[in-house]
C-alpha positions as CSV (number, residue, x, y, z in Angstrom):
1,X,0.0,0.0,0.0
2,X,0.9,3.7,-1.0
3,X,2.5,5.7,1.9
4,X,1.3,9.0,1.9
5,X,4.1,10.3,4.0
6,X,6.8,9.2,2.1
7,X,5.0,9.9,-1.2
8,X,5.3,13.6,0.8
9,X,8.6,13.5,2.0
10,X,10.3,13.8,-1.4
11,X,7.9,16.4,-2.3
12,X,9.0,18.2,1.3
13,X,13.1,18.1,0.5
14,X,12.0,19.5,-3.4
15,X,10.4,22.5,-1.4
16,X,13.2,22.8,0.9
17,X,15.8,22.6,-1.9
18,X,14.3,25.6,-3.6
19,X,13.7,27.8,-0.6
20,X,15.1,30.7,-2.6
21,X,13.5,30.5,-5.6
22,X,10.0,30.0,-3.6
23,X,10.9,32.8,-1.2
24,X,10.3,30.9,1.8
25,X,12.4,29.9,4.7
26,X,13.6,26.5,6.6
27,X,14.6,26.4,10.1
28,X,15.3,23.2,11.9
29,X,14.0,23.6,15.4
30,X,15.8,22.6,18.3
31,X,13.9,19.4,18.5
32,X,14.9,18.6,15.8
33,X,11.9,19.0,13.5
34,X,11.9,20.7,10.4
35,X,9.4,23.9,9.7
36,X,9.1,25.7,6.4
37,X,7.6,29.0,6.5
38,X,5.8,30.1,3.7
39,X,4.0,32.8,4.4
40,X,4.2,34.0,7.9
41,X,7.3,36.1,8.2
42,X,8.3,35.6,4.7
43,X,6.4,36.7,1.1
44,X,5.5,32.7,0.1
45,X,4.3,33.3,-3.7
46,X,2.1,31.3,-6.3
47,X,4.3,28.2,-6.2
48,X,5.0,28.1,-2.9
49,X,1.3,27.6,-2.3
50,X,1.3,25.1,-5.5
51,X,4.2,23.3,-3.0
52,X,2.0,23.4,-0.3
53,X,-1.0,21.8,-2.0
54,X,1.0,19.2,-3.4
55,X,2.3,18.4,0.5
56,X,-1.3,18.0,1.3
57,X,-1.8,15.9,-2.0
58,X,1.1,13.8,-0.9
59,X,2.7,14.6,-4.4
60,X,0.1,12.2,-6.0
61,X,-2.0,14.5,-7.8
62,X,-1.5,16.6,-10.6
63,X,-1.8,20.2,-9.1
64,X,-1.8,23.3,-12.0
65,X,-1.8,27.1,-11.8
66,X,-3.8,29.0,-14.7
67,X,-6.5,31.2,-14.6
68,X,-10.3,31.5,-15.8
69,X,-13.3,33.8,-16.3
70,X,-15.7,34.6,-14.3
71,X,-18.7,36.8,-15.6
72,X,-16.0,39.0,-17.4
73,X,-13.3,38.8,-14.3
74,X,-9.8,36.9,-14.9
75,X,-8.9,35.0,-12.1
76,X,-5.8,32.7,-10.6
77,X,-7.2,29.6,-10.7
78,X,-5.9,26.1,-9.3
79,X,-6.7,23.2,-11.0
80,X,-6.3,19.5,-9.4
81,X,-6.5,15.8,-10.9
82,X,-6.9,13.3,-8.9
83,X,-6.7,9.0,-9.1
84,X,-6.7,7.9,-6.2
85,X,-9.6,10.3,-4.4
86,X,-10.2,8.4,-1.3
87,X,-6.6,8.0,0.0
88,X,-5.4,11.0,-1.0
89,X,-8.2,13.3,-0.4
90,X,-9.5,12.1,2.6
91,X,-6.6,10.0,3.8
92,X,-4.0,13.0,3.0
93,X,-5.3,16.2,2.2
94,X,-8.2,16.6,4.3
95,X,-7.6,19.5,6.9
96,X,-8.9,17.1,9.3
97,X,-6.8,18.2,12.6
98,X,-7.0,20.8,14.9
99,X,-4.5,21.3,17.1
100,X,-4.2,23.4,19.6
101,X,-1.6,23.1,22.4
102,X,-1.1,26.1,24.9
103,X,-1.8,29.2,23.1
104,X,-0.6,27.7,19.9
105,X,-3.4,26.9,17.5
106,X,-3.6,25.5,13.7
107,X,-5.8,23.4,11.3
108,X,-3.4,20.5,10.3
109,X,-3.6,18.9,6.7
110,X,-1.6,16.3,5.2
111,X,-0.3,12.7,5.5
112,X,0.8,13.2,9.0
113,X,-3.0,12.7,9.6
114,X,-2.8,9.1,8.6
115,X,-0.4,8.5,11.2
116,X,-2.5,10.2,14.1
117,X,-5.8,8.4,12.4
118,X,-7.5,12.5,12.9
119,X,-10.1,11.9,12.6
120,X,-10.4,8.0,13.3
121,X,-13.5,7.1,11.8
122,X,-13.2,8.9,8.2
123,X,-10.0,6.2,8.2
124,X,-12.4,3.6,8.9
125,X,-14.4,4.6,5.8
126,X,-12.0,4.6,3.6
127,X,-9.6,1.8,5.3
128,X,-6.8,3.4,5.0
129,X,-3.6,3.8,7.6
130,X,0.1,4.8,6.8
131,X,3.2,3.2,8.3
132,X,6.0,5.6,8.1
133,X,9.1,6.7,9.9
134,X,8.6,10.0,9.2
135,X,5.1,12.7,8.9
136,X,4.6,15.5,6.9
137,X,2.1,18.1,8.0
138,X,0.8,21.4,6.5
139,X,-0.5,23.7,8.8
140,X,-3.0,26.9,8.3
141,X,-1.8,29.2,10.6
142,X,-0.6,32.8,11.6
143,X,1.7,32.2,13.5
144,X,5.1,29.0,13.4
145,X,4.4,26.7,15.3
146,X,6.3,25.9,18.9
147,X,8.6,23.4,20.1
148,X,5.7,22.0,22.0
149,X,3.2,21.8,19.2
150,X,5.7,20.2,17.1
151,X,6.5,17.4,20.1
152,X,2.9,17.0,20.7
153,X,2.4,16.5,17.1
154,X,5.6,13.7,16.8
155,X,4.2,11.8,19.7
156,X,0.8,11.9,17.8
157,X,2.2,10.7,14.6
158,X,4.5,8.0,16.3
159,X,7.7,9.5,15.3
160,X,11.0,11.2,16.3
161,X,10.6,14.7,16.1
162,X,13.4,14.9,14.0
163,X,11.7,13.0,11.7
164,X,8.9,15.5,11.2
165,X,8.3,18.0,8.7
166,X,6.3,21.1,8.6
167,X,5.1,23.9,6.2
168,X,3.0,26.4,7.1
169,X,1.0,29.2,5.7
170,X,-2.0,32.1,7.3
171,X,-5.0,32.0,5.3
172,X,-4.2,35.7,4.3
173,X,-1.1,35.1,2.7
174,X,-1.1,33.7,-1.3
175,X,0.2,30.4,-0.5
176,X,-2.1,29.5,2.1
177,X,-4.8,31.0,-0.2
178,X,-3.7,28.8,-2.9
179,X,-3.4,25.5,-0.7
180,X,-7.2,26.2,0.8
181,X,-8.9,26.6,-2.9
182,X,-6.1,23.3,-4.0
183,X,-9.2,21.5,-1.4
184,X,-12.0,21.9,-4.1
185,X,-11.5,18.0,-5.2
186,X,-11.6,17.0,-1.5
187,X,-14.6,19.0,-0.2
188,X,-16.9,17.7,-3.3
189,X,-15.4,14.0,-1.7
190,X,-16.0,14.9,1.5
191,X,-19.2,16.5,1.1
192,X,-20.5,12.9,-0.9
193,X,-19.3,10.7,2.0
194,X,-20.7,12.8,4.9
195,X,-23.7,12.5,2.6
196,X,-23.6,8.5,3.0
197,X,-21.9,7.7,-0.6
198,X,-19.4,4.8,-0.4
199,X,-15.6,7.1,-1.3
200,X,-14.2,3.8,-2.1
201,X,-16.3,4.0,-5.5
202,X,-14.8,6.8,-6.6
203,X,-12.5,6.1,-9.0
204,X,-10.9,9.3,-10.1
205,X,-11.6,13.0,-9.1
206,X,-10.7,16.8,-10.8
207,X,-11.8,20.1,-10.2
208,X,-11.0,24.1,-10.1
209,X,-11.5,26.6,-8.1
210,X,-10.3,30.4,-8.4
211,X,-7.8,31.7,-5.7
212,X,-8.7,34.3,-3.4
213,X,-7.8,37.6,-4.1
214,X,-5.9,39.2,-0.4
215,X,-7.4,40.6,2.3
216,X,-4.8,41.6,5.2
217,X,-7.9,41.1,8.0
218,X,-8.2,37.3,8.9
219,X,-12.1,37.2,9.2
220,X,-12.4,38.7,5.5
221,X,-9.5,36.5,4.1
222,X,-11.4,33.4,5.9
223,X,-14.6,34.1,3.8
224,X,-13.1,34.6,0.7
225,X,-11.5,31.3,0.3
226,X,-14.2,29.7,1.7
227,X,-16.4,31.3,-1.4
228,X,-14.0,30.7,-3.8
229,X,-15.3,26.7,-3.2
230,X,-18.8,27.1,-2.0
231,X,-19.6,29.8,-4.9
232,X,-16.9,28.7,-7.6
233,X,-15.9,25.7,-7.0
234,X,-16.8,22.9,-9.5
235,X,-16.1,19.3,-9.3
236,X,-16.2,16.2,-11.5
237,X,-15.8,12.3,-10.4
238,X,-16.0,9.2,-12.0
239,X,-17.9,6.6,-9.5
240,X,-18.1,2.4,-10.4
241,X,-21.8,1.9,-9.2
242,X,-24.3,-0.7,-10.6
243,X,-27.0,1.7,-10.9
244,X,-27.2,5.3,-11.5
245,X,-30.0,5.6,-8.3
246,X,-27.0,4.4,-6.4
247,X,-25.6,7.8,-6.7
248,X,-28.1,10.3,-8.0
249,X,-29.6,11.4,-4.7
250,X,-26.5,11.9,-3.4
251,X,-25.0,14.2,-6.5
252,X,-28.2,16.3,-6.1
253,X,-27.8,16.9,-2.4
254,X,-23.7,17.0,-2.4
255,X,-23.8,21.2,-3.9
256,X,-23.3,24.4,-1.2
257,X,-26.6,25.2,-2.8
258,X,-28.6,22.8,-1.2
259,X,-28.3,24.3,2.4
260,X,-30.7,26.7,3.5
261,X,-27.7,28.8,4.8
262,X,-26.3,29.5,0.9
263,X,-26.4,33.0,-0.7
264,X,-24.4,35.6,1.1
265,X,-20.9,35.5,1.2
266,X,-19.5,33.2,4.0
267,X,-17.9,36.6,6.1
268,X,-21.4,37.7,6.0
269,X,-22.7,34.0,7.4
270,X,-20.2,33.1,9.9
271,X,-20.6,36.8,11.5
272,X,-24.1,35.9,11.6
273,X,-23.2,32.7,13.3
274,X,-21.3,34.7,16.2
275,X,-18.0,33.6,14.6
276,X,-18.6,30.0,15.5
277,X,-18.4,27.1,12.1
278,X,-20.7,24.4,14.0
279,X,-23.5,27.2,14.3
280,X,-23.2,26.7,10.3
281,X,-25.4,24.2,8.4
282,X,-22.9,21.5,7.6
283,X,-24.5,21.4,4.3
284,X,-22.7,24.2,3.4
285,X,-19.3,23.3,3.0
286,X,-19.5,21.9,-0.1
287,X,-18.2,22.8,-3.7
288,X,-20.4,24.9,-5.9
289,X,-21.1,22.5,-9.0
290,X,-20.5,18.2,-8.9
291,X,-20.7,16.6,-11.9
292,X,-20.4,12.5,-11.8
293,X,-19.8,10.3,-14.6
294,X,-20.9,6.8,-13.4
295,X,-18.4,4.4,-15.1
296,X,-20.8,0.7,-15.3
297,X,-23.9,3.3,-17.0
298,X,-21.5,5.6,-18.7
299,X,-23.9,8.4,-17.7
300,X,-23.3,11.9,-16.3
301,X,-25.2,13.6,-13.4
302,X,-25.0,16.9,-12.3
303,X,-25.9,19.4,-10.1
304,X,-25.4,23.0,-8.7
305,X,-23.3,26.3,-10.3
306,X,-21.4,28.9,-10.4
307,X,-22.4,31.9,-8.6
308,X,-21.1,34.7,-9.9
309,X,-23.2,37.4,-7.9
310,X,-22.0,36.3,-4.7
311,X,-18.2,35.5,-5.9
312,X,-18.0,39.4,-6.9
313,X,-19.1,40.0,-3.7
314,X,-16.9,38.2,-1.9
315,X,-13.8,40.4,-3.6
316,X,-15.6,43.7,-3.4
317,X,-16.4,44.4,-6.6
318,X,-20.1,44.2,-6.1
319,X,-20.7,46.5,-2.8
């Protein structure tokens, strides 16, 4: 079986290797483990965040940088291939981890994750658990983490801290606003199996999703990647399934647009929500189109689109 983490490593020493060219830094800590800042105190850039989804990836996914138009507004847009959705989405990617030891807090992404088993039971869906020697971990976050995050997170993982490695990135920086719009494949995923859809029948995954345009205040820079997926985010799997009513309940249900909370921009909702996620309908979090092409019918359902209102919104250029 594929290990995540060591599919990750080598993706980890590339990143390191180029430090210069990706204008981030590399500090080994004095545990031991190895951080990569790529945004916090240093500028990050386009393919540092393309380094930082791949991390979460695992490095086995096609990641691409381009850009698209939406309702007459180019924007950076990620694009991500995926063909092995379940273990690499869920099992890897997933930011699936909070962590939060004395004042330090993150949300934690990555293969390390399949070491720790965060959380347990999405493993047991998918049956999936790593082995490895060393864990990778990508974490959203303003601040580098501490000595005792990092040792909390080693024990977690079962290894030396020396043998884990690190990047992280604030939402409001571009890399961390690249690696959080790189999730667009994994939320449709994630969205399908919290609906009750077997992830193992998904046989291959791809999607897009624009990057968020900066905002310097966290709150703002929060909703705006979280619209660029629930407003502009589209998705398209292939599933093996006998029948296309084994899946066509759930592709109608799996879009942001089915929750009774869609149609403002998420700043707007999560205010509303006294700043708290679970006050949110989980229905929510959810890519705005899913398209699924049901490989033993050949046909294609769909459901869901592209809300350009709300997207132009979300960047201020509808006030």
């Amino acid at each position: 079986m594929v290990s995540v983490n060591a599919c990750a490593y080598s993706v980890f020493q590339r990143m390191v290797a180029e430090k210069e060219l990706l204008d981030v830094s590399v500090e080994v800590m004095e545990n031991g483990s190895t951080v990569v800042d790529a945004g916090v105190k240093v500028k990050g850039g386009f393919a540092a965040g393309k380094y930082l989804t791949e991390l979460c990836l695992a490095g086995l996914a096609s990641v691409n940088l381009g850009s698209a138009d939406y309702g007459g507004v180019e924007l950076p847009t990620i694009y991500v291939h995926v063909d092995r959705p379940a273990t690499v989405l869920l099992g890897s990617q997933f930011a699936g981890w909070r962590i939060s030891v004395g004042k330090y807090f993150a949300m934690g992404s990555g293969p390390a994750r399949a070491l720790a088993l965060k959380p347990k039971e999405l493993y047991e869906k998918i049956g999936y658990r790593d082995s490895c020697d060393k864990a990778v971990l990508v974490l959203e976050a303003d601040n580098l983490p501490t000595v005792e995050a990092l040792n909390f997170v080693a024990q977690a993982c079962g290894v030396e801290p020396k043998n884990l490695y690190v990047a992280v990135a604030p939402t409001s920086s571009i890399a961390g606003s690249i690696q959080i719009s790189g999730r667009i494949v994994e939320m449709g995923l994630h969205k399908l199996t919290e609906l009750g859809f077997d992830p193992k029948k998904v046989l291959y995954g791809s999607g897009r999703a624009p990057i968020a345009p900066l905002h310097p205040k966290f709150a703002h820079a929060m909703g705006r990647t979280n619209d660029m997926l629930l407003y502009a985010g589209a998705t398209y799997f292939t599933v093996a399934c006998d029948t296309d009513d084994e899946v066509r309940g759930f592709v109608k249900k799996a879009p942001s647009s089915s929750s009774s909370a869609y149609g403002r921009p998420f700043y707007e909702i999560f205010k509303e929500a006294g700043n708290d996620f679970y006050k949110i309908d989980p229905a929510l979090f959810a890519p705005a189109s899913v398209t699924v092409n049901n490989i033993k019918t050949g046909s294609t359902l769909s459901a869901g689109y592209i809300n350009i209102e709300i997207l132009k919104k979300s960047i201020g250029l509808i006030q």
